[in-house]
VEXMAR-305371 format. One line per field, with one value per residue (C-alpha): residue number from 1; residue in three letters; x negated, y negated, z negated. Coordinates in nm, 3 decimals. Example, Ala and Ser with C-alpha at 12.3 -4.5 7.8 and 13.67 -1.06 7.14 Angstrom:
BEGIN
num [1,2]
residuo [ALA,SER]
c1 [-1.230,-1.367]
c2 [0.450,0.106]
c3 [-0.780,-0.714]
end
This chain:
BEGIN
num [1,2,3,4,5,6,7,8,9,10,11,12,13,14,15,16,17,18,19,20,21,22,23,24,25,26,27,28,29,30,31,32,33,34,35,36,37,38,39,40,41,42,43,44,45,46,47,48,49,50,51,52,53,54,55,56,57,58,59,60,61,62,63,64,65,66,67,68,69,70,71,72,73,74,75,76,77,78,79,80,81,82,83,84,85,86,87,88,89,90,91,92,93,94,95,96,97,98,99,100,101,102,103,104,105,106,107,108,109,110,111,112,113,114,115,116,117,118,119,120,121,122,123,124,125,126,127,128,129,130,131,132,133,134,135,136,137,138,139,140,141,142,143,144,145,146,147,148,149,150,151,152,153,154,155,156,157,158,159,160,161,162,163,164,165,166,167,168,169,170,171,172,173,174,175,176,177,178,179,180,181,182,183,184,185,186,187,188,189,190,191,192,193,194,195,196,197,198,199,200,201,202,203,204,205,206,207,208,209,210,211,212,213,214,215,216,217,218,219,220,221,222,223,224,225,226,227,228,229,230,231,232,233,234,235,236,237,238,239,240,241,242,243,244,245,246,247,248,249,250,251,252,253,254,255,256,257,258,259,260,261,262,263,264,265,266,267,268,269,270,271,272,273,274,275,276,277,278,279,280,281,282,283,284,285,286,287,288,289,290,291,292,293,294,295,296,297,298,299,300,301,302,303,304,305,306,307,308,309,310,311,312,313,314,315,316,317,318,319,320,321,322,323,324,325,326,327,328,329,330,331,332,333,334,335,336,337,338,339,340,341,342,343,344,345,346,347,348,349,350,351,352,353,354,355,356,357,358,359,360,361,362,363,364,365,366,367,368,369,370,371,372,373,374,375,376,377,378,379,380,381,382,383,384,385,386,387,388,389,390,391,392,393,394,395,396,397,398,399,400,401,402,403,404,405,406,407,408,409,410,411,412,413,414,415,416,417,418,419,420,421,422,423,424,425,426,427,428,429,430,431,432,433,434,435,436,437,438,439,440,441,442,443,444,445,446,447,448,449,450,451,452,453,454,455,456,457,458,459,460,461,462,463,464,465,466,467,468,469,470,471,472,473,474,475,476,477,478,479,480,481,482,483,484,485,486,487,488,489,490,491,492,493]
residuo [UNK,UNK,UNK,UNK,UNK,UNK,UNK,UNK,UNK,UNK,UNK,UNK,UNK,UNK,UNK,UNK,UNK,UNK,UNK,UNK,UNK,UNK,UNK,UNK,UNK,UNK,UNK,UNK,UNK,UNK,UNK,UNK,UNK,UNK,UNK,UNK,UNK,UNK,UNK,UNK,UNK,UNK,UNK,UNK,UNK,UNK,UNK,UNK,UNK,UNK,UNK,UNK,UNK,UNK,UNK,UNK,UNK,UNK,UNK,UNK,UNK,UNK,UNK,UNK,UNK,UNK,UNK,UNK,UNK,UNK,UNK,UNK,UNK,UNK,UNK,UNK,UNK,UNK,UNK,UNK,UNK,UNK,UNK,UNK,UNK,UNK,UNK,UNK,UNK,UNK,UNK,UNK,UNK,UNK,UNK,UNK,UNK,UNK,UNK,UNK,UNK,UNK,UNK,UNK,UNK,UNK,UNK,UNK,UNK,UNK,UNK,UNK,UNK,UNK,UNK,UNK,UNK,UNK,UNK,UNK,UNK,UNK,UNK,UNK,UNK,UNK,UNK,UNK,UNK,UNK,UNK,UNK,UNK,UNK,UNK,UNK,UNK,UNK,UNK,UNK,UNK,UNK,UNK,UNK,UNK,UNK,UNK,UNK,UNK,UNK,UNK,UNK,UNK,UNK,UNK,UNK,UNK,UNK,UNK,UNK,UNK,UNK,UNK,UNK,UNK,UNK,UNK,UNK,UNK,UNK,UNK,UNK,UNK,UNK,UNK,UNK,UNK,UNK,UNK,UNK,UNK,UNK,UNK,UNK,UNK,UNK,UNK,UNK,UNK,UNK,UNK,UNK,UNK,UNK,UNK,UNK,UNK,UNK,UNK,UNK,UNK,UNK,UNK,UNK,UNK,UNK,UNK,UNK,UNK,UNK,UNK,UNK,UNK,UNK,UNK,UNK,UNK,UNK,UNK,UNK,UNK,UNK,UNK,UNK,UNK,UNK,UNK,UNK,UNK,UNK,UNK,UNK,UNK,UNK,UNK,UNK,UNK,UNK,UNK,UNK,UNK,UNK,UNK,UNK,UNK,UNK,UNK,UNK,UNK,UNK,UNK,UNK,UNK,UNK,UNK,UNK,UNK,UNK,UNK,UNK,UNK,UNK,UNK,UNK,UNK,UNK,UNK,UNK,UNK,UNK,UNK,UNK,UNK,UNK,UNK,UNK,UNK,UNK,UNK,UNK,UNK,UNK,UNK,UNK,UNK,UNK,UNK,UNK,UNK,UNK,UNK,UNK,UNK,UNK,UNK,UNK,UNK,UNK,UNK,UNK,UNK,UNK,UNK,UNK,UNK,UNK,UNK,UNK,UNK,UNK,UNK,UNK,UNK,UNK,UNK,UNK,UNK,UNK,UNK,UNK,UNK,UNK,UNK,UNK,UNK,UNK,UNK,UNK,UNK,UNK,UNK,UNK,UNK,UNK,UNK,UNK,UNK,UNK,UNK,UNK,UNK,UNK,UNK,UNK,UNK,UNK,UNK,UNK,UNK,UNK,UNK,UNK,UNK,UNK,UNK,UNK,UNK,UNK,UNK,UNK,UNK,UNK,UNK,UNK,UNK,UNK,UNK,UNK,UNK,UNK,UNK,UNK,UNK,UNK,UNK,UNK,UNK,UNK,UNK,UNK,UNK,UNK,UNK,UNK,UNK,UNK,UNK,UNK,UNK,UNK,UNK,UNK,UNK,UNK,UNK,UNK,UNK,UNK,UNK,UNK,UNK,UNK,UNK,UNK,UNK,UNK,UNK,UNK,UNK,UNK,UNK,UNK,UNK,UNK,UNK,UNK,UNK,UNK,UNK,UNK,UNK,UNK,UNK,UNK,UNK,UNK,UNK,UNK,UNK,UNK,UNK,UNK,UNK,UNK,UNK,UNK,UNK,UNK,UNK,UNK,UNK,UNK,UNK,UNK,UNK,UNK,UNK,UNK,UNK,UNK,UNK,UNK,UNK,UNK,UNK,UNK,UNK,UNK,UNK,UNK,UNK,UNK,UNK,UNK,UNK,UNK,UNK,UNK,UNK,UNK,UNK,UNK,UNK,UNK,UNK,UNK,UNK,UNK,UNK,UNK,UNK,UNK,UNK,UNK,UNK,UNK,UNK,UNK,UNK,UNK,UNK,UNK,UNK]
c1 [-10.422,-10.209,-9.969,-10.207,-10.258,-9.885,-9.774,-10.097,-9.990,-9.619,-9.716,-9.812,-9.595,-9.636,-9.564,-9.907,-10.016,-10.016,-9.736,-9.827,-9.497,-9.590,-9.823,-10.059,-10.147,-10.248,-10.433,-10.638,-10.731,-10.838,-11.002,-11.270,-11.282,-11.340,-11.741,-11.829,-11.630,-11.809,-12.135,-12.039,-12.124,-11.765,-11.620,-11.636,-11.808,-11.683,-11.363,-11.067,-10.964,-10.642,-10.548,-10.396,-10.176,-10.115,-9.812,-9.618,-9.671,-9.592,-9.241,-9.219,-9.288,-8.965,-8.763,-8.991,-8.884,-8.486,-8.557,-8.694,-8.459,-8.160,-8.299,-8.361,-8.048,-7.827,-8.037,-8.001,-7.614,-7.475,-7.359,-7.177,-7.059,-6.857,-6.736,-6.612,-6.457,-6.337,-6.540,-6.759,-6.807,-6.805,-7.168,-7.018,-6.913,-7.218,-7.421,-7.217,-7.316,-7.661,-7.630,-7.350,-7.630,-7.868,-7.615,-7.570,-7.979,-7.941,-7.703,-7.902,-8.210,-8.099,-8.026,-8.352,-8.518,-8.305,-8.249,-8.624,-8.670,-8.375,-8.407,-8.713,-8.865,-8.812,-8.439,-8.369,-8.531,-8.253,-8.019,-8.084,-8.042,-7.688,-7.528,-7.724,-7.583,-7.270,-7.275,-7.439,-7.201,-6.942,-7.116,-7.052,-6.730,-6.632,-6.316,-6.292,-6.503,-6.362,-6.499,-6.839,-6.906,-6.830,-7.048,-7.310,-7.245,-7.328,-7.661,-7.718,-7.715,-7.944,-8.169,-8.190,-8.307,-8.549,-8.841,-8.882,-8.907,-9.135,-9.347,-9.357,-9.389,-9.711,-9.907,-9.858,-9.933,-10.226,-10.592,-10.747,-10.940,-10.710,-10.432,-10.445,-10.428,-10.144,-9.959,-10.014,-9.856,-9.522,-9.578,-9.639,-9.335,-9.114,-9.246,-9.242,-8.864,-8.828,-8.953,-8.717,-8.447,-8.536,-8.594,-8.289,-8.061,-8.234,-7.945,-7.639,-7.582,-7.532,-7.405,-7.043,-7.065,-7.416,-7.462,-7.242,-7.541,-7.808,-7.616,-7.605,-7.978,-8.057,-7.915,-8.167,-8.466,-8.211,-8.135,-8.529,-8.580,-8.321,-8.416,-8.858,-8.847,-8.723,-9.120,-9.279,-9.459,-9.336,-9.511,-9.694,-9.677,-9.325,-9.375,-9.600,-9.425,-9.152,-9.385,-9.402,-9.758,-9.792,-9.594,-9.777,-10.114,-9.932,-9.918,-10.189,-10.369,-10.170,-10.244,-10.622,-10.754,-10.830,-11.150,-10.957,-10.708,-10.904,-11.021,-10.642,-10.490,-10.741,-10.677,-10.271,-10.404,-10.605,-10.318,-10.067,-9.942,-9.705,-9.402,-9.295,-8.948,-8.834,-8.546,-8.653,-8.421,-8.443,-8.507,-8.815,-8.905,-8.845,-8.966,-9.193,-9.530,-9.562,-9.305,-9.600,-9.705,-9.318,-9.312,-9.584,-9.419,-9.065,-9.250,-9.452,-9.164,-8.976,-9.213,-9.211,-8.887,-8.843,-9.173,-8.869,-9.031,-8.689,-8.498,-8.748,-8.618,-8.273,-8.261,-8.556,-8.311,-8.098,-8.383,-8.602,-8.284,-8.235,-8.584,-8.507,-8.712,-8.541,-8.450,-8.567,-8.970,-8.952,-8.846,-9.115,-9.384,-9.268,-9.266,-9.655,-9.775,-9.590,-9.747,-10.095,-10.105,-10.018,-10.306,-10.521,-10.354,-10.462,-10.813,-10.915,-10.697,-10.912,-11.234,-11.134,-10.889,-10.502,-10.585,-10.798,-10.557,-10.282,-10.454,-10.524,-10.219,-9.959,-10.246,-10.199,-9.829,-9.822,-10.018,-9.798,-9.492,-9.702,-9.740,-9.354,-9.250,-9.488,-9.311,-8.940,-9.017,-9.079,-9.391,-9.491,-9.415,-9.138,-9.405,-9.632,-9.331,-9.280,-9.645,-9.629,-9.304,-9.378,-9.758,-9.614,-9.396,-9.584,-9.899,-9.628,-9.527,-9.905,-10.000,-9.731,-9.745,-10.153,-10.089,-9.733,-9.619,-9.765,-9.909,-9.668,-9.497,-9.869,-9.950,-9.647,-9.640,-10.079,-10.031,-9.716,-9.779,-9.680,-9.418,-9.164,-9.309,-9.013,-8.757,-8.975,-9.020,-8.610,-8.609,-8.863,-8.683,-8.333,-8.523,-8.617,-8.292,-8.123,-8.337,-8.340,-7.946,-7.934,-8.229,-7.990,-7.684,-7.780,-8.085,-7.822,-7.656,-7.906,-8.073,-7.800,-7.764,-8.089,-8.286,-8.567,-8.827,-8.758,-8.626,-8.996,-9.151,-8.967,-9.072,-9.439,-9.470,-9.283,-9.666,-9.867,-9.690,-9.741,-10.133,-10.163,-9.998,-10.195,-10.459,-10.446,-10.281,-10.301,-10.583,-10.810,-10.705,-10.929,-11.062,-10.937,-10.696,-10.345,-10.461,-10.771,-10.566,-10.326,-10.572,-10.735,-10.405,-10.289,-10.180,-10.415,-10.232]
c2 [-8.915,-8.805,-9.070,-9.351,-9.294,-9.337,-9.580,-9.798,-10.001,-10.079,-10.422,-10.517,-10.588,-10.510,-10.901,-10.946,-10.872,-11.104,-10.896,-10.843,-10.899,-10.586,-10.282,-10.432,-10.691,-10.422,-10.202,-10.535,-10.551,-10.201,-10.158,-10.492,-10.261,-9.965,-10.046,-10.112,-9.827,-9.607,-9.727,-9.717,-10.006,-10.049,-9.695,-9.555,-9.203,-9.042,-8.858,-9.054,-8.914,-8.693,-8.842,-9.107,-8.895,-8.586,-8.728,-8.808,-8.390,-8.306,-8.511,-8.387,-8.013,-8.002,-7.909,-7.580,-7.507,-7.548,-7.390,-7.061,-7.084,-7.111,-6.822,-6.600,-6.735,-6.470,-6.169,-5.978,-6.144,-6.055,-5.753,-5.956,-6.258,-5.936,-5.816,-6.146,-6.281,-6.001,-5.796,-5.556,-5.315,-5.485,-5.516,-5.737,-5.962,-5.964,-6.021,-6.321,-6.476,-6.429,-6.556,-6.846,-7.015,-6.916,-7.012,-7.385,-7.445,-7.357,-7.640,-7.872,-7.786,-7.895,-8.236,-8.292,-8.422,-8.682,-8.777,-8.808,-9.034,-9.187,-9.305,-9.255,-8.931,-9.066,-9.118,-8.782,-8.640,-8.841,-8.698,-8.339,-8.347,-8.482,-8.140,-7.951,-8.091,-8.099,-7.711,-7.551,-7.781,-7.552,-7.259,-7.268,-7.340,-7.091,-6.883,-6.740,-6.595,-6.875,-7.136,-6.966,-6.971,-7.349,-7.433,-7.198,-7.376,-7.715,-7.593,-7.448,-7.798,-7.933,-7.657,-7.703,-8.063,-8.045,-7.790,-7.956,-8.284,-8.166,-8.048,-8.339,-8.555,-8.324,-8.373,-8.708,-8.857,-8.564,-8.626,-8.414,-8.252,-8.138,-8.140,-7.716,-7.771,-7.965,-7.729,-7.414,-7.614,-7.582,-7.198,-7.211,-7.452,-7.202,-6.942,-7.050,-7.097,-6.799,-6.650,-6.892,-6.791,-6.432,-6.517,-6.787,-6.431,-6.179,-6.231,-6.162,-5.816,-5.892,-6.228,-6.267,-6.571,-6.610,-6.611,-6.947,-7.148,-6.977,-7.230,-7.534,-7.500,-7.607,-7.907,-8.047,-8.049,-8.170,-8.467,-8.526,-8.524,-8.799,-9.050,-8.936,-9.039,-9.408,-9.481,-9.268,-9.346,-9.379,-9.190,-9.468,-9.250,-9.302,-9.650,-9.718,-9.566,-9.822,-10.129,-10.155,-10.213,-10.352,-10.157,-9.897,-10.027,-10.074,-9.744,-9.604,-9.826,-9.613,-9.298,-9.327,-9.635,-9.980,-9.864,-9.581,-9.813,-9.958,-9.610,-9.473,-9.705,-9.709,-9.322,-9.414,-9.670,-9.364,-9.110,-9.415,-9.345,-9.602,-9.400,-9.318,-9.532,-9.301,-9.079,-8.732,-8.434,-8.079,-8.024,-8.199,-7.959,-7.647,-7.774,-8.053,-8.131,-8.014,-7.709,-7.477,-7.607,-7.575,-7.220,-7.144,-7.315,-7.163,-6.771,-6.800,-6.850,-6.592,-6.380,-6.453,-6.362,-6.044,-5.927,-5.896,-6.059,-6.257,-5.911,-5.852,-6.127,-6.096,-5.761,-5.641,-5.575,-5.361,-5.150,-5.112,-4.972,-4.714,-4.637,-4.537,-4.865,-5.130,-5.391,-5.692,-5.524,-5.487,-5.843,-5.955,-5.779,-5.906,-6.298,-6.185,-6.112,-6.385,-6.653,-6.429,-6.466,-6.830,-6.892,-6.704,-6.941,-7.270,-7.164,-7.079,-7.275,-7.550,-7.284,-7.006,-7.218,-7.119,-6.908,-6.691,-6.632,-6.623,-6.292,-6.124,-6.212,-6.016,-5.746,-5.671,-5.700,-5.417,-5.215,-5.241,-5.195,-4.867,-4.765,-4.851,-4.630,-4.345,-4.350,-4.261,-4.013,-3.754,-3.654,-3.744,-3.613,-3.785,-3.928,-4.038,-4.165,-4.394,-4.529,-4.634,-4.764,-4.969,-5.074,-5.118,-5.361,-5.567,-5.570,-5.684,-5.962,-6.075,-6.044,-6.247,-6.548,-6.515,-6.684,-6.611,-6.797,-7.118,-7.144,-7.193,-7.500,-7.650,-7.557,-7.674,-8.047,-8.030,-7.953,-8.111,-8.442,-8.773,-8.823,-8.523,-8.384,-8.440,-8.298,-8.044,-7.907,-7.942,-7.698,-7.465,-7.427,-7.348,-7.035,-6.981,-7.013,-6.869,-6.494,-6.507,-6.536,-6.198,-6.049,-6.133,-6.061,-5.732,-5.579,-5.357,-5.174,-5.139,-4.986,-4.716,-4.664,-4.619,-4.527,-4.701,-4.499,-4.674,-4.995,-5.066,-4.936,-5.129,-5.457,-5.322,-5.330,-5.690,-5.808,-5.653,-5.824,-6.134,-6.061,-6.041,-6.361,-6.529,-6.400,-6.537,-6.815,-6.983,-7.296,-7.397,-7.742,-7.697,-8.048,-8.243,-8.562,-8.566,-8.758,-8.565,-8.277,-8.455,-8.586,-8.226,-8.077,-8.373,-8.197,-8.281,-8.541]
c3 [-12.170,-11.884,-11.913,-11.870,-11.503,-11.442,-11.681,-11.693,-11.327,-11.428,-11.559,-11.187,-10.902,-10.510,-10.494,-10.619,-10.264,-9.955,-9.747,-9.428,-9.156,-8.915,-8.906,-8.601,-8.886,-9.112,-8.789,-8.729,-9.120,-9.119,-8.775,-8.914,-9.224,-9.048,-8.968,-9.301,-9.408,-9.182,-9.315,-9.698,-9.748,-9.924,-9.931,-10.261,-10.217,-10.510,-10.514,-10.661,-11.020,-11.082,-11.364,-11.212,-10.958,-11.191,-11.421,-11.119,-10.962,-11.288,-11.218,-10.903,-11.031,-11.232,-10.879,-10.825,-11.231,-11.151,-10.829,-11.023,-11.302,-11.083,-10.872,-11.185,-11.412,-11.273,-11.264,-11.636,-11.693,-11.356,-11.488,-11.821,-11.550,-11.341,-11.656,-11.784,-11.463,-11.346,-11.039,-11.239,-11.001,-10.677,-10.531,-10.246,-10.576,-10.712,-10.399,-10.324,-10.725,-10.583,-10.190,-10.207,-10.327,-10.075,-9.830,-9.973,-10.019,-9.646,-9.572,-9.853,-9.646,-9.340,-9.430,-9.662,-9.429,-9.289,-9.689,-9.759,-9.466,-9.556,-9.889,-9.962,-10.154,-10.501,-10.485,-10.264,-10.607,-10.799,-10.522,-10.567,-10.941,-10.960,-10.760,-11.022,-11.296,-11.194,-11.036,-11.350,-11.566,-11.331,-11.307,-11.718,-11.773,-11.450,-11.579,-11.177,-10.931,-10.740,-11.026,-11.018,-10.612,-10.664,-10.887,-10.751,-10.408,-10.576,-10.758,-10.375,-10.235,-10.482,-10.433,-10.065,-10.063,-10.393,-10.257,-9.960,-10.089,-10.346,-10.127,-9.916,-10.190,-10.373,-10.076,-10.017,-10.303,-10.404,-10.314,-10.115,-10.324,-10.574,-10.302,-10.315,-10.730,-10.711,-10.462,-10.705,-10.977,-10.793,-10.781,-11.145,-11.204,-11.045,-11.184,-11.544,-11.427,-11.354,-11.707,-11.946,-11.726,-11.810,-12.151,-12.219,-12.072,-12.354,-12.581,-12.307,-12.384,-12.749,-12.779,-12.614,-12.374,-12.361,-11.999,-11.997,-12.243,-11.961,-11.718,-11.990,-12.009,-11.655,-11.710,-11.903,-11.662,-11.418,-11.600,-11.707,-11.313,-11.255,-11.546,-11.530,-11.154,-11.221,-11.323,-11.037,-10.745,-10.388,-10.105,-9.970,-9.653,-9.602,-9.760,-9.442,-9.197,-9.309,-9.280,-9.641,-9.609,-9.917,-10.130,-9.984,-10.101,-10.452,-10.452,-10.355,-10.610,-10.898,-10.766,-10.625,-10.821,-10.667,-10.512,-10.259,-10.181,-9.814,-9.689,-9.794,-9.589,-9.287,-9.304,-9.264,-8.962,-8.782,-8.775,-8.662,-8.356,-8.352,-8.253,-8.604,-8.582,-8.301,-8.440,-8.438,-8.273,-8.334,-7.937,-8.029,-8.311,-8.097,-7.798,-7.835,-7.826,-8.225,-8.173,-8.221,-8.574,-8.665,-8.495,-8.795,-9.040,-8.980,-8.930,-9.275,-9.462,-9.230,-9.363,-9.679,-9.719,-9.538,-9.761,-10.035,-10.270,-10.358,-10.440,-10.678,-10.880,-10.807,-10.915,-11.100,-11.384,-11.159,-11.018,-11.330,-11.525,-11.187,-11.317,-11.647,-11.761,-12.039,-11.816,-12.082,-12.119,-11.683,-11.651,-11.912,-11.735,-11.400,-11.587,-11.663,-11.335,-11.196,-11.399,-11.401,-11.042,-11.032,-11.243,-10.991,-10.667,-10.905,-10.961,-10.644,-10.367,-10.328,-10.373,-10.112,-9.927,-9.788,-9.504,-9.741,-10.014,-9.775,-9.570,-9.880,-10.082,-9.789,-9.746,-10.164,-10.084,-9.790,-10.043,-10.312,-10.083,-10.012,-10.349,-10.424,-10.059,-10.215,-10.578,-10.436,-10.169,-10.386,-10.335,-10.667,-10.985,-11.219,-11.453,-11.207,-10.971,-11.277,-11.290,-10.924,-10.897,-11.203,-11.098,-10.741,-10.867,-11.050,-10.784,-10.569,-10.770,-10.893,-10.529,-10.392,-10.692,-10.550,-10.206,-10.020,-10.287,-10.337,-9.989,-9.713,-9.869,-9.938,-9.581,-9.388,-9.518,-9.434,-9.082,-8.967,-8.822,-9.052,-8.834,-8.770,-9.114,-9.360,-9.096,-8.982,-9.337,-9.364,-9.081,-9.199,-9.521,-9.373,-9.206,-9.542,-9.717,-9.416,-9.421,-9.862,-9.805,-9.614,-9.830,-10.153,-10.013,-9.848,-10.055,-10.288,-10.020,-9.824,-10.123,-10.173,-9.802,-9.688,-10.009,-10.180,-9.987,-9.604,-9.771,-9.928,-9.634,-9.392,-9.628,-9.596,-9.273,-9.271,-9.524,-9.242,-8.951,-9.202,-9.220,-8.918,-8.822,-9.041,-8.934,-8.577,-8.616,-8.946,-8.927,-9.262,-9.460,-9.786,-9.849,-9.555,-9.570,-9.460,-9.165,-9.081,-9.031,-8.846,-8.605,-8.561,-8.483,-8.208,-7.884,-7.583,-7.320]
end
């Protein structure tokens, strides 16, 4: 049934439409609309279906799956990749597996958004797949710790410019109303990469070599990515900020229906500033008229980070088996609450709304962190040190999946204006990349040095500097367009 919405407009061709030679032309067409609009006499009251946008999020959603997979890939055969290639033993070694990465999605972040703008969001998806391909394709053949950086460096890249573009891209082409949906699909995606990675690495203690298939495997949904987004939509929001009017109106037609295709594009018109050809600089995202919506974006997933939600997965398996807890049940349990609280994030984002979930979810975080703190100071008896540590854990991660999670990259791409918005998110990922880098380079020493007990406390009192950021300075987007957000947020002159 799915498949309809996005196959069922191929036959037709943007040529079928009068194309208009500059965007005033298309202003004037929708400012004489606008009246009638505004009357309903011709706007169609009823929200557009997702049926016809949903295959193409779907597409899109394979990024945050390769993004989780690659994050988790490494977590139960680090231990059999040291062994193999030669630094068992060296945490420095095994931090690096984890963060050379983290360091590349950095440097892949950074450019995303001049890519997306660039080309266009559909082929920066193409874009991001090929370094993943070829980097796992490395990553499994590695006979070095030399060969296994590389090719960990080149899934980095792709990793750096896929989650911002699929972000981008989800709420662009998402109606409103199921625009908070759509964005918990991409926690799900990742987190459901997440699991198969744990899964796909079961076997590695028994099976010689196993950990090099866990890198094979990710090339699968890499290559589905490239060939799937051939039939896909373009953001008709870049498409008009192009003056590919009609293209744009193409599109919009396959994801909203023909009836939502005048009020989509007088929504475009409304938000048009007419500056959006101007080259943007990052002096303009730190100090510009917008630099406070970026200092949001760039603090969320600041926080975010330094919650350590990321060392969970990294190291679960290492933890849990300090713990005296099988490794392969932990990581199963921790795949449960992950998805469990995904589920949660679907149902109610576009019920409770972002700024809700997003209070609550770092408040259950600080409590878990609490719980965790409590577990290793040793106040508590050895069986009931186990029971918290292990509940803390999993709160944390069911907590986290609830709203830190999916939120931030739902929320950045709502409130950043149409035109700074792809670069802008490029920047608020590298902070991103940039603090999980230290997080997964850092979090095992700083583990033996300074002892679980202040480590989880010090990332508790990170979620309650979080809540009450959000608190005070997070705005509500449940249910509003791109552009009526846009227009809300517009810096007085």
């Amino acid at each position: 049934m799915l498949s309809c919405g996005m196959w069922g407009h191929l036959s037709a061709s943007p040529s079928m439409y009068k194309r208009m030679t500059s965007r005033d032309s298309m202003n004037a067409d929708v400012e004489a609309d606008s009246d009638a609009l505004q009357n309903g006499v011709e706007k169609e009251m009823t929200n557009p279906s997702w049926k016809y946008s949903c295959p193409h999020v779907l597409v899109a959603t394979i990024v945050a799956f390769l993004f989780g997979y690659h994050l988790g890939v490494v977590n139960e055969p680090l231990e059999s990749i040291s062994v193999d290639l030669g630094f068992s033993g060296d945490t420095l070694a095994e931090g690096l597996v984890v963060s050379t990465c983290l360091a590349a999605a950095f440097a892949g972040s950074l450019i995303s958004g001049w890519i997306a703008d660039g080309v266009g969001r559909r082929r920066a998806f193409q874009l991001c797949s090929l370094p993943m391909l070829m980097g796992a394709s490395l990553c499994a053949t590695a006979k070095t710790l030399a060969g296994m950086l590389a090719g960990r460096f080149l899934v980095g890249l792709g990793l750096g410019v896929g989650p911002p573009v699929a972000s981008l891209y989800v709420a662009e082409v998402s109606p409103a109303h199921v625009r908070g949906t759509y964005g918990s699909l991409i926690q799900i995606a990742t987190c459901l990469g997440l699991m198969a990675a744990l899964v796909i690495g079961i076997p590695v203690k028994n099976i010689v070599g196993w950990w090099r298939v866990c890198f094979w495997v990710s090339t699968i949904p890499a290559a589905i990515l490239a060939l799937a987004m051939m039939f896909c939509v373009e953001s008709p929001h870049w498409l008009y900020k192009r003056g590919k009017l009609a293209e744009a109106e193409f599109e919009f037609e396959r994801l909203l229906g023909s009836s939502h295709v005048k009020s989509a594009m007088l929504e475009l018109s409304k938000s048009d500033r007419g500056d959006e050809t101007e080259s943007v600089k990052i002096s303009e995202l730190l100090n510009g008229r917008h630099s406070r919506v970026v200092f949001i974006g760039a603090t969320l997933f600041a926080l975010q980070q330094l919650s350590g939600i990321n060392a969970v997965f990294y190291f679960s398996s290492t933890v849990f088996r300090r713990a005296g807890v099988s490794s392969n049940l932990a990581n199963v349990f921790i795949g449960i609450a992950n998805l469990t609280g995904s589920i949660v994030a679907l149902v109610l984002m576009d019920k409770l709304g972002r700024k809700v979930l997003l209070h609550w979810s770092f408040f259950g975080m600080a409590l878990a962190m609490a719980l965790q703190a409590f577990a290793s100071s040793g106040i508590a008896s050895n069986y009931g040190a186990f029971y918290f540590s292990v509940g803390g854990m999993l709160l944390f991660v069911l907590t986290f999946a609830v709203g830190a999670g999916p939120v931030p990259g739902l929320l950045l791409p709502e409130i950043l204006p149409s035109r700074i918005r792809a670069k802008a998110m490029a920047f608020c990922m590298s902070v991103h990349w940039v603090v999980n880098f230290f997080v997964g380079l850092m979090f095992l020493r700083l583990l033996d040095q300074l002892g679980p007990h202040l480590l989880y406390s010090i990332f508790g009192t990170f979620c309650v500097m979080a809540v009450v950021f959000v608190k005070r300075n997070v705005m509500e987007t449940k249910g509003k367009s791109l552009q009526e957000i846009e227009i809300a947020l517009l810096p007085q002159e």
